[in-house]
N, C-alpha and C positions, 0 to 999 in steps of 0.2 A: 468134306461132305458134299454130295450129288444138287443136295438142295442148299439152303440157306434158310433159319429162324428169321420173321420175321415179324417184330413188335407193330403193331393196329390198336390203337384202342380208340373204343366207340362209345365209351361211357360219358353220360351226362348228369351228374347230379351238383347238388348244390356246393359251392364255394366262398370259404372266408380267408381272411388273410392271415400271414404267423411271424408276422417282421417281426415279434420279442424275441422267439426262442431262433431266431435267425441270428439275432442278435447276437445271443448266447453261443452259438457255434463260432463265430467270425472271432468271440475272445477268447476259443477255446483254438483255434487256430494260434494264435500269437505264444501259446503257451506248448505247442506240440515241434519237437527240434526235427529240423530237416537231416535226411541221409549226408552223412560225410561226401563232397563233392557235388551235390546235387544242385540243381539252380532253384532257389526261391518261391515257392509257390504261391500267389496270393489269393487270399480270402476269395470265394465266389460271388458275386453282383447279383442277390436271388430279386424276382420279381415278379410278378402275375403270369404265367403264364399266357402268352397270347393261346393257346391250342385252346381250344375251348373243350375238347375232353378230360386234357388235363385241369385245365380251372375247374372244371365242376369237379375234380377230386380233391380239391384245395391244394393242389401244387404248385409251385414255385420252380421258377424257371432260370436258367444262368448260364456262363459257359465257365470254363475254364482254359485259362491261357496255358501251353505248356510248347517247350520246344520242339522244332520239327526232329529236331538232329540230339539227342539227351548228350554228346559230344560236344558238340558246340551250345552252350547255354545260352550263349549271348545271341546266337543266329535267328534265323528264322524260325518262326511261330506259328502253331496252328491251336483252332478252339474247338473244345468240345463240350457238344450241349448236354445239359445236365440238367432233373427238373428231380426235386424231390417232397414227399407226401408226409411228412412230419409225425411223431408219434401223437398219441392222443391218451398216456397215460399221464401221472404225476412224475414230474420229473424224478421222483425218487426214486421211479417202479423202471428208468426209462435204461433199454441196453444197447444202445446204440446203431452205429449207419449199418443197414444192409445195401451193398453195391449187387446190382442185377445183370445179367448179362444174356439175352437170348439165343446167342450162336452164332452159324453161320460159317465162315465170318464172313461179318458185312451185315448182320441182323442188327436193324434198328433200335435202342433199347430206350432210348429215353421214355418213351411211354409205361416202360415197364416200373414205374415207380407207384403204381398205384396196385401193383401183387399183392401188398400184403394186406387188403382186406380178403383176399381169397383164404387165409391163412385160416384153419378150422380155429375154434377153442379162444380166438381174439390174440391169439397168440401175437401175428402181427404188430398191432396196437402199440409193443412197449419200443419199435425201431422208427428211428426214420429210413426210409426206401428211396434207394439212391437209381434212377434210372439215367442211363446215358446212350447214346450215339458213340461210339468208338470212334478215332480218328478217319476220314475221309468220307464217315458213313453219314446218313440221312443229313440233322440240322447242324452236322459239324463243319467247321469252316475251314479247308476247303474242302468240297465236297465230291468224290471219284465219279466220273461218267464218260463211256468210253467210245459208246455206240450204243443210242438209246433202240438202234431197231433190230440189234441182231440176235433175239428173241422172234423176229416176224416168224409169218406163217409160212406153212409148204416150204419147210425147208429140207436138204436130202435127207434120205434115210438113215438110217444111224447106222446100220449097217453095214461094212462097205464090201459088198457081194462084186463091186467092180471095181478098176482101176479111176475109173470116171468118179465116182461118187466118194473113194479114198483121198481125191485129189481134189475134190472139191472142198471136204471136211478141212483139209491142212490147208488151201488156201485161205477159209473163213479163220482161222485158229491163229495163224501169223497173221492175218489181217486185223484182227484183236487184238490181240499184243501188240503192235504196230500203234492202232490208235488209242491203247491204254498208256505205250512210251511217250507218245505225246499231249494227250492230256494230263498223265500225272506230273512231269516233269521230275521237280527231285524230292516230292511226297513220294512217289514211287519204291527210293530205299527205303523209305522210314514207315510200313506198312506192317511191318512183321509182329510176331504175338509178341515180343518183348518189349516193344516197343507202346501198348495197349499197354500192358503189366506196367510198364513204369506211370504210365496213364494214370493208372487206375492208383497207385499208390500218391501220385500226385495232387489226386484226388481226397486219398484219405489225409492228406496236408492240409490239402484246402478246407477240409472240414470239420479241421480240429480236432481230428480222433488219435488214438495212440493207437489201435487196431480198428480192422475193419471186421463184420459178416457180410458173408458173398452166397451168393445163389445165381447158379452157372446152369442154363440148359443147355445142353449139344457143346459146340465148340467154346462153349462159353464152358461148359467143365473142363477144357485145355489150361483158358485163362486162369481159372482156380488153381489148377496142379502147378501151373509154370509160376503163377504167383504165391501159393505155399513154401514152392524150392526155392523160389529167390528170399521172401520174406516171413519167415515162420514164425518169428517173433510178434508177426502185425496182422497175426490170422486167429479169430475170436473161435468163429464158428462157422463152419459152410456145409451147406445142401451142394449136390451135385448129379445132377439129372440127364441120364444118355452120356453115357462117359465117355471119350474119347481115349482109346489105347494109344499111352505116349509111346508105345515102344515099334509104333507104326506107320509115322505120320511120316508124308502126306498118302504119295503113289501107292504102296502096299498097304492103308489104310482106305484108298480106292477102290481094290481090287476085292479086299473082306466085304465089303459093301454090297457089291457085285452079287456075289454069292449069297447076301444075307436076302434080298431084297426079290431073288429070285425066288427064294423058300414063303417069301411071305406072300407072293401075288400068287402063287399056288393055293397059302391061306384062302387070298380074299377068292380067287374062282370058286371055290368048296361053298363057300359062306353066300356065293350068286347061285350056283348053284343046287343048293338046299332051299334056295328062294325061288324057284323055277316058275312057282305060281303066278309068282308076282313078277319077278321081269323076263322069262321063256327065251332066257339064255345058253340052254342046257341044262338035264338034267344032273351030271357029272362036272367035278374039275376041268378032267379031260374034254367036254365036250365044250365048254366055256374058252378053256384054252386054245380049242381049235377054230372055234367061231372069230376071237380074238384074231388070230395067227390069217384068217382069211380074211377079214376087214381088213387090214393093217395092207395085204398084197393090193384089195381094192382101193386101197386111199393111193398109194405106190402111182396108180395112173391115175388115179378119178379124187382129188382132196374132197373132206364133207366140206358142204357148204364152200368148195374153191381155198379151203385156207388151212383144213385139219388133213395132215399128213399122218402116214406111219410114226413118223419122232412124233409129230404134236401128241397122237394117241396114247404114244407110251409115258409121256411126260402126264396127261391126265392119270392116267393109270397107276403114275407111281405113287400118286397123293396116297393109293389103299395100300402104299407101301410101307408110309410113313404112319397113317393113322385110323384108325376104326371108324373116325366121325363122319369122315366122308363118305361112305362105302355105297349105302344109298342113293343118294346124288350119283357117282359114278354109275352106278350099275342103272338109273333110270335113262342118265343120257345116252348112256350107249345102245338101252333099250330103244329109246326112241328114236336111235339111228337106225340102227337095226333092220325094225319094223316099220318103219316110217319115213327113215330117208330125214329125218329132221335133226340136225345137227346144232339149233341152237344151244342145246345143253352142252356137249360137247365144249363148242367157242366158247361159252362162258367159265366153264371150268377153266381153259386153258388160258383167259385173257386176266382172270383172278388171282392167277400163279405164276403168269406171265408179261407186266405191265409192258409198255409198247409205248407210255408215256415218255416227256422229255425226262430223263436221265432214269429213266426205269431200271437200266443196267447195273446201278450201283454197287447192291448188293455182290450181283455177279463180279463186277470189277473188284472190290474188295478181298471179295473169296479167294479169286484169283492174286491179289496182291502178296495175302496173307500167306496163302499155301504156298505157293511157287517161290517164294521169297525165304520162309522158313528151314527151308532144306533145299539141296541141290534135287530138280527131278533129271532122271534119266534122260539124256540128247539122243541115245540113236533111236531112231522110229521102230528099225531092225526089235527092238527091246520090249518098245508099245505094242506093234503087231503080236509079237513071238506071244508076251503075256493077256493080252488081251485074248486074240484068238483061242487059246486054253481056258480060259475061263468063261469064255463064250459056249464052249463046247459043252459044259457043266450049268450054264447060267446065261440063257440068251436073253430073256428082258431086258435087261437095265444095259448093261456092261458096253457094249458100245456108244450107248448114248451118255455114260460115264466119261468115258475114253475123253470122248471129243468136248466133253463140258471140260476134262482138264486138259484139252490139249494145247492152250494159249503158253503153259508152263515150260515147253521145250524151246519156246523162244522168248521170252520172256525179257524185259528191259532191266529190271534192277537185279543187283547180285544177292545170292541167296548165303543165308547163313545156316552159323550150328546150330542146332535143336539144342532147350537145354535139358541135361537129364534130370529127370524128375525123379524127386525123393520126401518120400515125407515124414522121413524119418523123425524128425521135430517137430510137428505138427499134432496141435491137439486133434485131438476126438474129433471125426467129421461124419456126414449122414451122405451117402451113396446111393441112389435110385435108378432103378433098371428094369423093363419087363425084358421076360428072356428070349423073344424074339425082335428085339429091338433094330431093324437091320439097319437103320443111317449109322450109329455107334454100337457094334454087334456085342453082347450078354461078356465076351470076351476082356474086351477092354474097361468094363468096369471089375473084373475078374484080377484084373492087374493092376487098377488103379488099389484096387484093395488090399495088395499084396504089397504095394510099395508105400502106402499108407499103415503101417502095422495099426494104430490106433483108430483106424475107420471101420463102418460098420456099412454093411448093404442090404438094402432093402430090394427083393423082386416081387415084380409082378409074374408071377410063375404063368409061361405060354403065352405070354399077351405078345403081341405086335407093336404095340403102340412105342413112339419115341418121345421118350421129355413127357410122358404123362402124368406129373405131378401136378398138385391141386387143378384136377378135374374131377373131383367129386369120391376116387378110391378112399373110403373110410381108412381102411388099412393102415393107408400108405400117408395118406394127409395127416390125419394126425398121429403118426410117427415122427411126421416134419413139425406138427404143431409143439408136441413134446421137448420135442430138440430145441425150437428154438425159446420155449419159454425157459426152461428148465437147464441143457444144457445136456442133459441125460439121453443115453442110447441104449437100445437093448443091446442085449449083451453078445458081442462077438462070440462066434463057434470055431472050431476046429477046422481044420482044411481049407481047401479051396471051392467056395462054395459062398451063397448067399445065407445071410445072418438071420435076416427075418422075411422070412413066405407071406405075400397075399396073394388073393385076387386078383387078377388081371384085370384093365379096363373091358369092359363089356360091349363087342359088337354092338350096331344101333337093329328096330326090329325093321323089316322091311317096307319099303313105300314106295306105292306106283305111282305115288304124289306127292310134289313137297311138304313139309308137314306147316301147318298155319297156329299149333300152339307155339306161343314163346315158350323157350327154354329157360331154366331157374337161370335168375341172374348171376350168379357166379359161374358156370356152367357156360353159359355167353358169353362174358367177359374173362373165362380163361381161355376160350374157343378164340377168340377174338386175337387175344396176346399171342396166338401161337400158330402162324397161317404160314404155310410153307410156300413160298413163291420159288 
C-alpha cells in the first residue's frame, strides 16, 4: 500500500486493574501444546500500562519474547509490545482473544486494543482485545528507523518530466535502502509477513488460547489470509476490512492502486466542486482538476510557505483518496492557499501524515521491509519506467509518487522470499468488508479473497471511497460485524461473484469554510483517531 494504517489513541477514561483473570490466562497457557518444532513461548509479563490512554482503558501492557530467526530458536530475540482490554462479561458468557492488526505494514497496533468498545450491540464485551506493535514497529524492541528526515519538505517532483529529477528520485531510493541495510542489520531478513504470522500465533501461545479471533484492516487482512493458510485449525472467527488481493502482491498490487486512487480524486474534485460556495474552487471536476494541475506547476518554482511542493500537494491530496473525513479540511486549506496565499493548512496536513520526528520513518521502513522482502520486485528500471509511464498515461495523480514511495525495493538489502498461497479452503465462516471504491485495497481483491475463501461472506459499502471503514458509525455494516462476532452467524452467501450483503456507503462530510468546534460522538472520534493514514 502507498500509505500505511496507523494506530493513535487519545482516549482518556477511567482505569482499574485485572491481575485475576491475568491470572487465569498465564494457567491457560501451561495447558495449550506448542506447534511440533516450535521454540517455547512464555506466558506474557502484563502490567499497567505506562501509555496513559491506554490505562484509562483498563489495559495491561507486556511484551512478548519470540525469535528473531523462527529457524534458529535458540538465537537471537526480539520483543513485541502487546497491551490488552479484558472482557467485561462473566466468564461464562466470555469467547475469547480478538488479536488486531491495523495495516500498513508498519501500522502501529498496540493501541488498537481498546476497538472493541466501538463494537455496536456490546458485542465486544464478551473478548479480550489483543493489540500489538508487529516486529520492528512502534514499542517493539528493536525498533526500524532509517532516516527520520526523508519525508522533509520541497522535495522533487514525482514526476520525472526530466533526466535531472529521474536521477535524483533513484539516488534518494538507494540512499534508503542503503541506510535501512545498515540500521536493520539482520532484523532486516526477518521482516517478512511470515514471519509476523508466526508472531502472531506465538502469541495466541502466550495467551493460552487453542484459537485466536482477528480483525485485520488493510494489510492487516494479508496477515489474516496468510495466517488462515498456515493455521486453519487456530482460526475462530475474523473480520477483514480493505482486503488485500493475495494474487497481486506487492508491485502489480501497486500499480491497481494507481489506477484506483486516480478514479477517486476525480470523486473528491466533484464533491469540491458541488461545494463551490463554500471554498470557489471551481464549479466543475474539471475545473478543480485544472486549478489543482496549475498550483501544483506554481509550487514546482515557488513552494507554499518555502516547504509545500508539487509531491507534498499530492501527498495532502491523497488523504481524499483514502477517506471521506478529511475532505473538508483538504479543500479549506487549499482554499486558503488559493485565495490567500496562506498555506498553513496545507503544512499542517502534511506534517500530520508526515512526522519529521526522531524515527518518524518507521512505519515507512517497515512497509518497505515487509513488501520488498515478501516477493522478489522487478531489478530493471527499464520494467519500472516501461509500466509506470503507461499507467501514468491513464492515471497521473498518484502513480509516480507511488513509483518512487516503492522504489528503495530494487535495491534492497535482505533477500526476498515466496509469497504463500493463500487458501481457505479450511477455514470457518469469515466476515469481509469493502466499500466499492475502495482504491488503497481496490473492490477486486476482496472479490478474490472471497472466492478463495469458499465459506466467507462480504459485506459492501456499495460506491463509497472510503478504506478500512468499519466501525465508524455504518449501521449496515457495524452491526453486521456486531452479529458475527456475538453470534458467529453471517448472512447468507449469494451466487456469483459479487458482494453478499449491500449497504450504504460512509457518507461525505457537509462542507465548512471553518473548522467545525462541535466534538464529534465519541466513538466516531475514537475510531477517527485509530485510523490516521500517515
Amino acid at each position: 500500500m502507498r500509505k500505511l494504517l496507523a494506530a493513535a489513541t487519545t482516549i482518556a477514561l477511567a482505569a482499574t486493574g485485572l491481575a485475576a483473570s491475568g491470572a487465569r490466562a498465564d494457567e491457560r497457557s501451561a495447558r495449550v501444546g506448542y506447534s511440533r518444532g516450535a521454540p517455547a513461548i512464555k506466558p506474557i509479563k502484563w502490567t499497567a500500562c505506562a501509555d496513559a490512554t491506554l490505562s484509562a482503558r483498563r489495559a495491561q501492557c507486556g511484551f512478548l519474547t519470540v525469535p528473531m530467526d523462527y529457524k534458529k530458536p535458540g538465537g537471537a530475540t526480539v520483543q513485541i509490545a502487546v497491551s490488552r482490554v479484558k472482557h467485561t462479561v462473566p466468564d461464562s458468557k466470555y469467547q475469547g482473544v480478538v488479536l488486531v492488526n491495523p495495516g500498513g505494514p508498519g501500522g502501529k497496533g498496540r493501541g488498537l486494543s481498546i476497538l472493541g468498545s466501538l463494537v455496536p450491540k456490546k458485542a465486544g464485551e464478551a473478548y479480550d482485545w489483543i493489540g500489538f506493535d508487529p516486529r520492528g514497529v512502534g514499542e517493539s524492541k528493536p525498533s526500524l528507523s532509517c532516516d527520520s528526515d526523508y519525508a522533509g519538505y520541497d522535495r522533487p517532483p514525482y514526476v520525472p518530466t526530466s533526466a535531472q529529477i529521474e536521477r535524483q528520485w533513484l539516488q534518494r531510493a538507494e540512499q534508503y535502502a542503503k541506510d535501512c541495510a545498515k540500521a536493520g542489520g539482520r532484523l532486516l531478513d526477518h521482516l517478512k509477513t511470515l514471519d509476523t504470522v508466526r508472531d502472531m500465533d506465538s502469541l495466541r501461545q502466550a495467551l493460552g488460547e487453542r484459537q485466536i479471533n482477528y480483525y485485520g484492516f488493510s494489510y492487516g487482512t494479508y496477515l489474516g489470509q496468510v495466517y488462515a493458510t498456515r493455521y486453519p485449525d487456530r482460526v475462530r472467527r475474523m473480520v477483514l476490512d480493505g482486503n488485500v488481493n493475495p494474487a497481486r502482491v506487492w508491485y502489480d498490487s501497486n500499480l491497481d492502486q494507481d489506477l484506483a486512487f486516480d478514479k477517486n480524486i476525480k470523486v473528491y474534485f466533484a464533491w469540491v466542486a458541488k461545494n463551490n460556495k463554500t471554498y470557489k474552487l471551481g464549479r466543475t471536476a474539471g475545473e478543480v482538476q485544472k486549478l489543482f494541475d496549475v498550483e501544483q506547476r506554481k509550487l514546482t518554482a515557488k513552494p507554499a510557505g518555502g516547504v509545500i511542493g508539487p509531491s507534498e500537494l499530492t501527498d495532502v491530496f491523497l488523504q481524499a483518496g483514502y477517506y471521506v473525513f478529511g475532505w473538508a479540511e483538504i479543500a479549506r486549506s487549499f482554499s486558503a492557499w488559493v485565495h490567500k496565499r496562506d498555506a498553513s493548512g496545507l503544512r499542517k496536513l502534511y506534517d500530520d501524515n508526515n512526522p519529521q520526528t526522531e524515527g518518524g520513518d518507521n512505519g515507512y521502513a517497515i512497509y518497505l521491509a515487509t513488501q520488498c522482502t515478501d516477493v522478489a520486485w522487478p531489478q530493471s528500471w527499464t520494467k519500472w519506467t516501461s509500466d509506470n509511464w503507461e499507467v501514468h498515461r491513464k492515471a497521473p495523480f498518484e502513480t509516480w509518487g507511488n513509483a518512487w514511495y516503492n522504489a528503495p525495493c530494487r535495491s534492497w538489502a535482505a533477500k526476498p522470499g515466496i509469497p504463500v498461497t493463500v487458501s481457505g479452503e479450511s477455514v470457518p465462516p469469515i466476515l469481509l468488508v469493502s466499500e466499492t471504491m475502495d482504491a488503497a485495497t481496490p473492490f477486486s481483491g476482496s472479490l478474490e479473497v472471497r472466492k478463495r475463501f469458499p465459506r466467507s461472506v462480504l459485506i459492501e459499502g456499495v460506491g463509497g471511497t472510503t478504506h478500512s471503514g468499519s466501525l465508524f458509525g455504518n449501521k449496515c455494516v457495524d452491526e453486521t460485524i456486531a452479529d458475527y462476532l456475538a453470534t458467529g452467524v453471517l448472512p447468507q452467501r449469494v451466487r456469483g461473484e459479487r458482494s453478499d450483503k449491500r449497504c450504504k456507503p460512509i457518507q461525505p462530510p457537509e462542507p465548512s469554510a471553518v473548522a467545525p468546534s462541535a466534538k464529534r460522538a465519541p466513538a466516531y472520534a475514537e475510531r477517527l483517531e485509530l485510523t490516521r493514514e500517515r
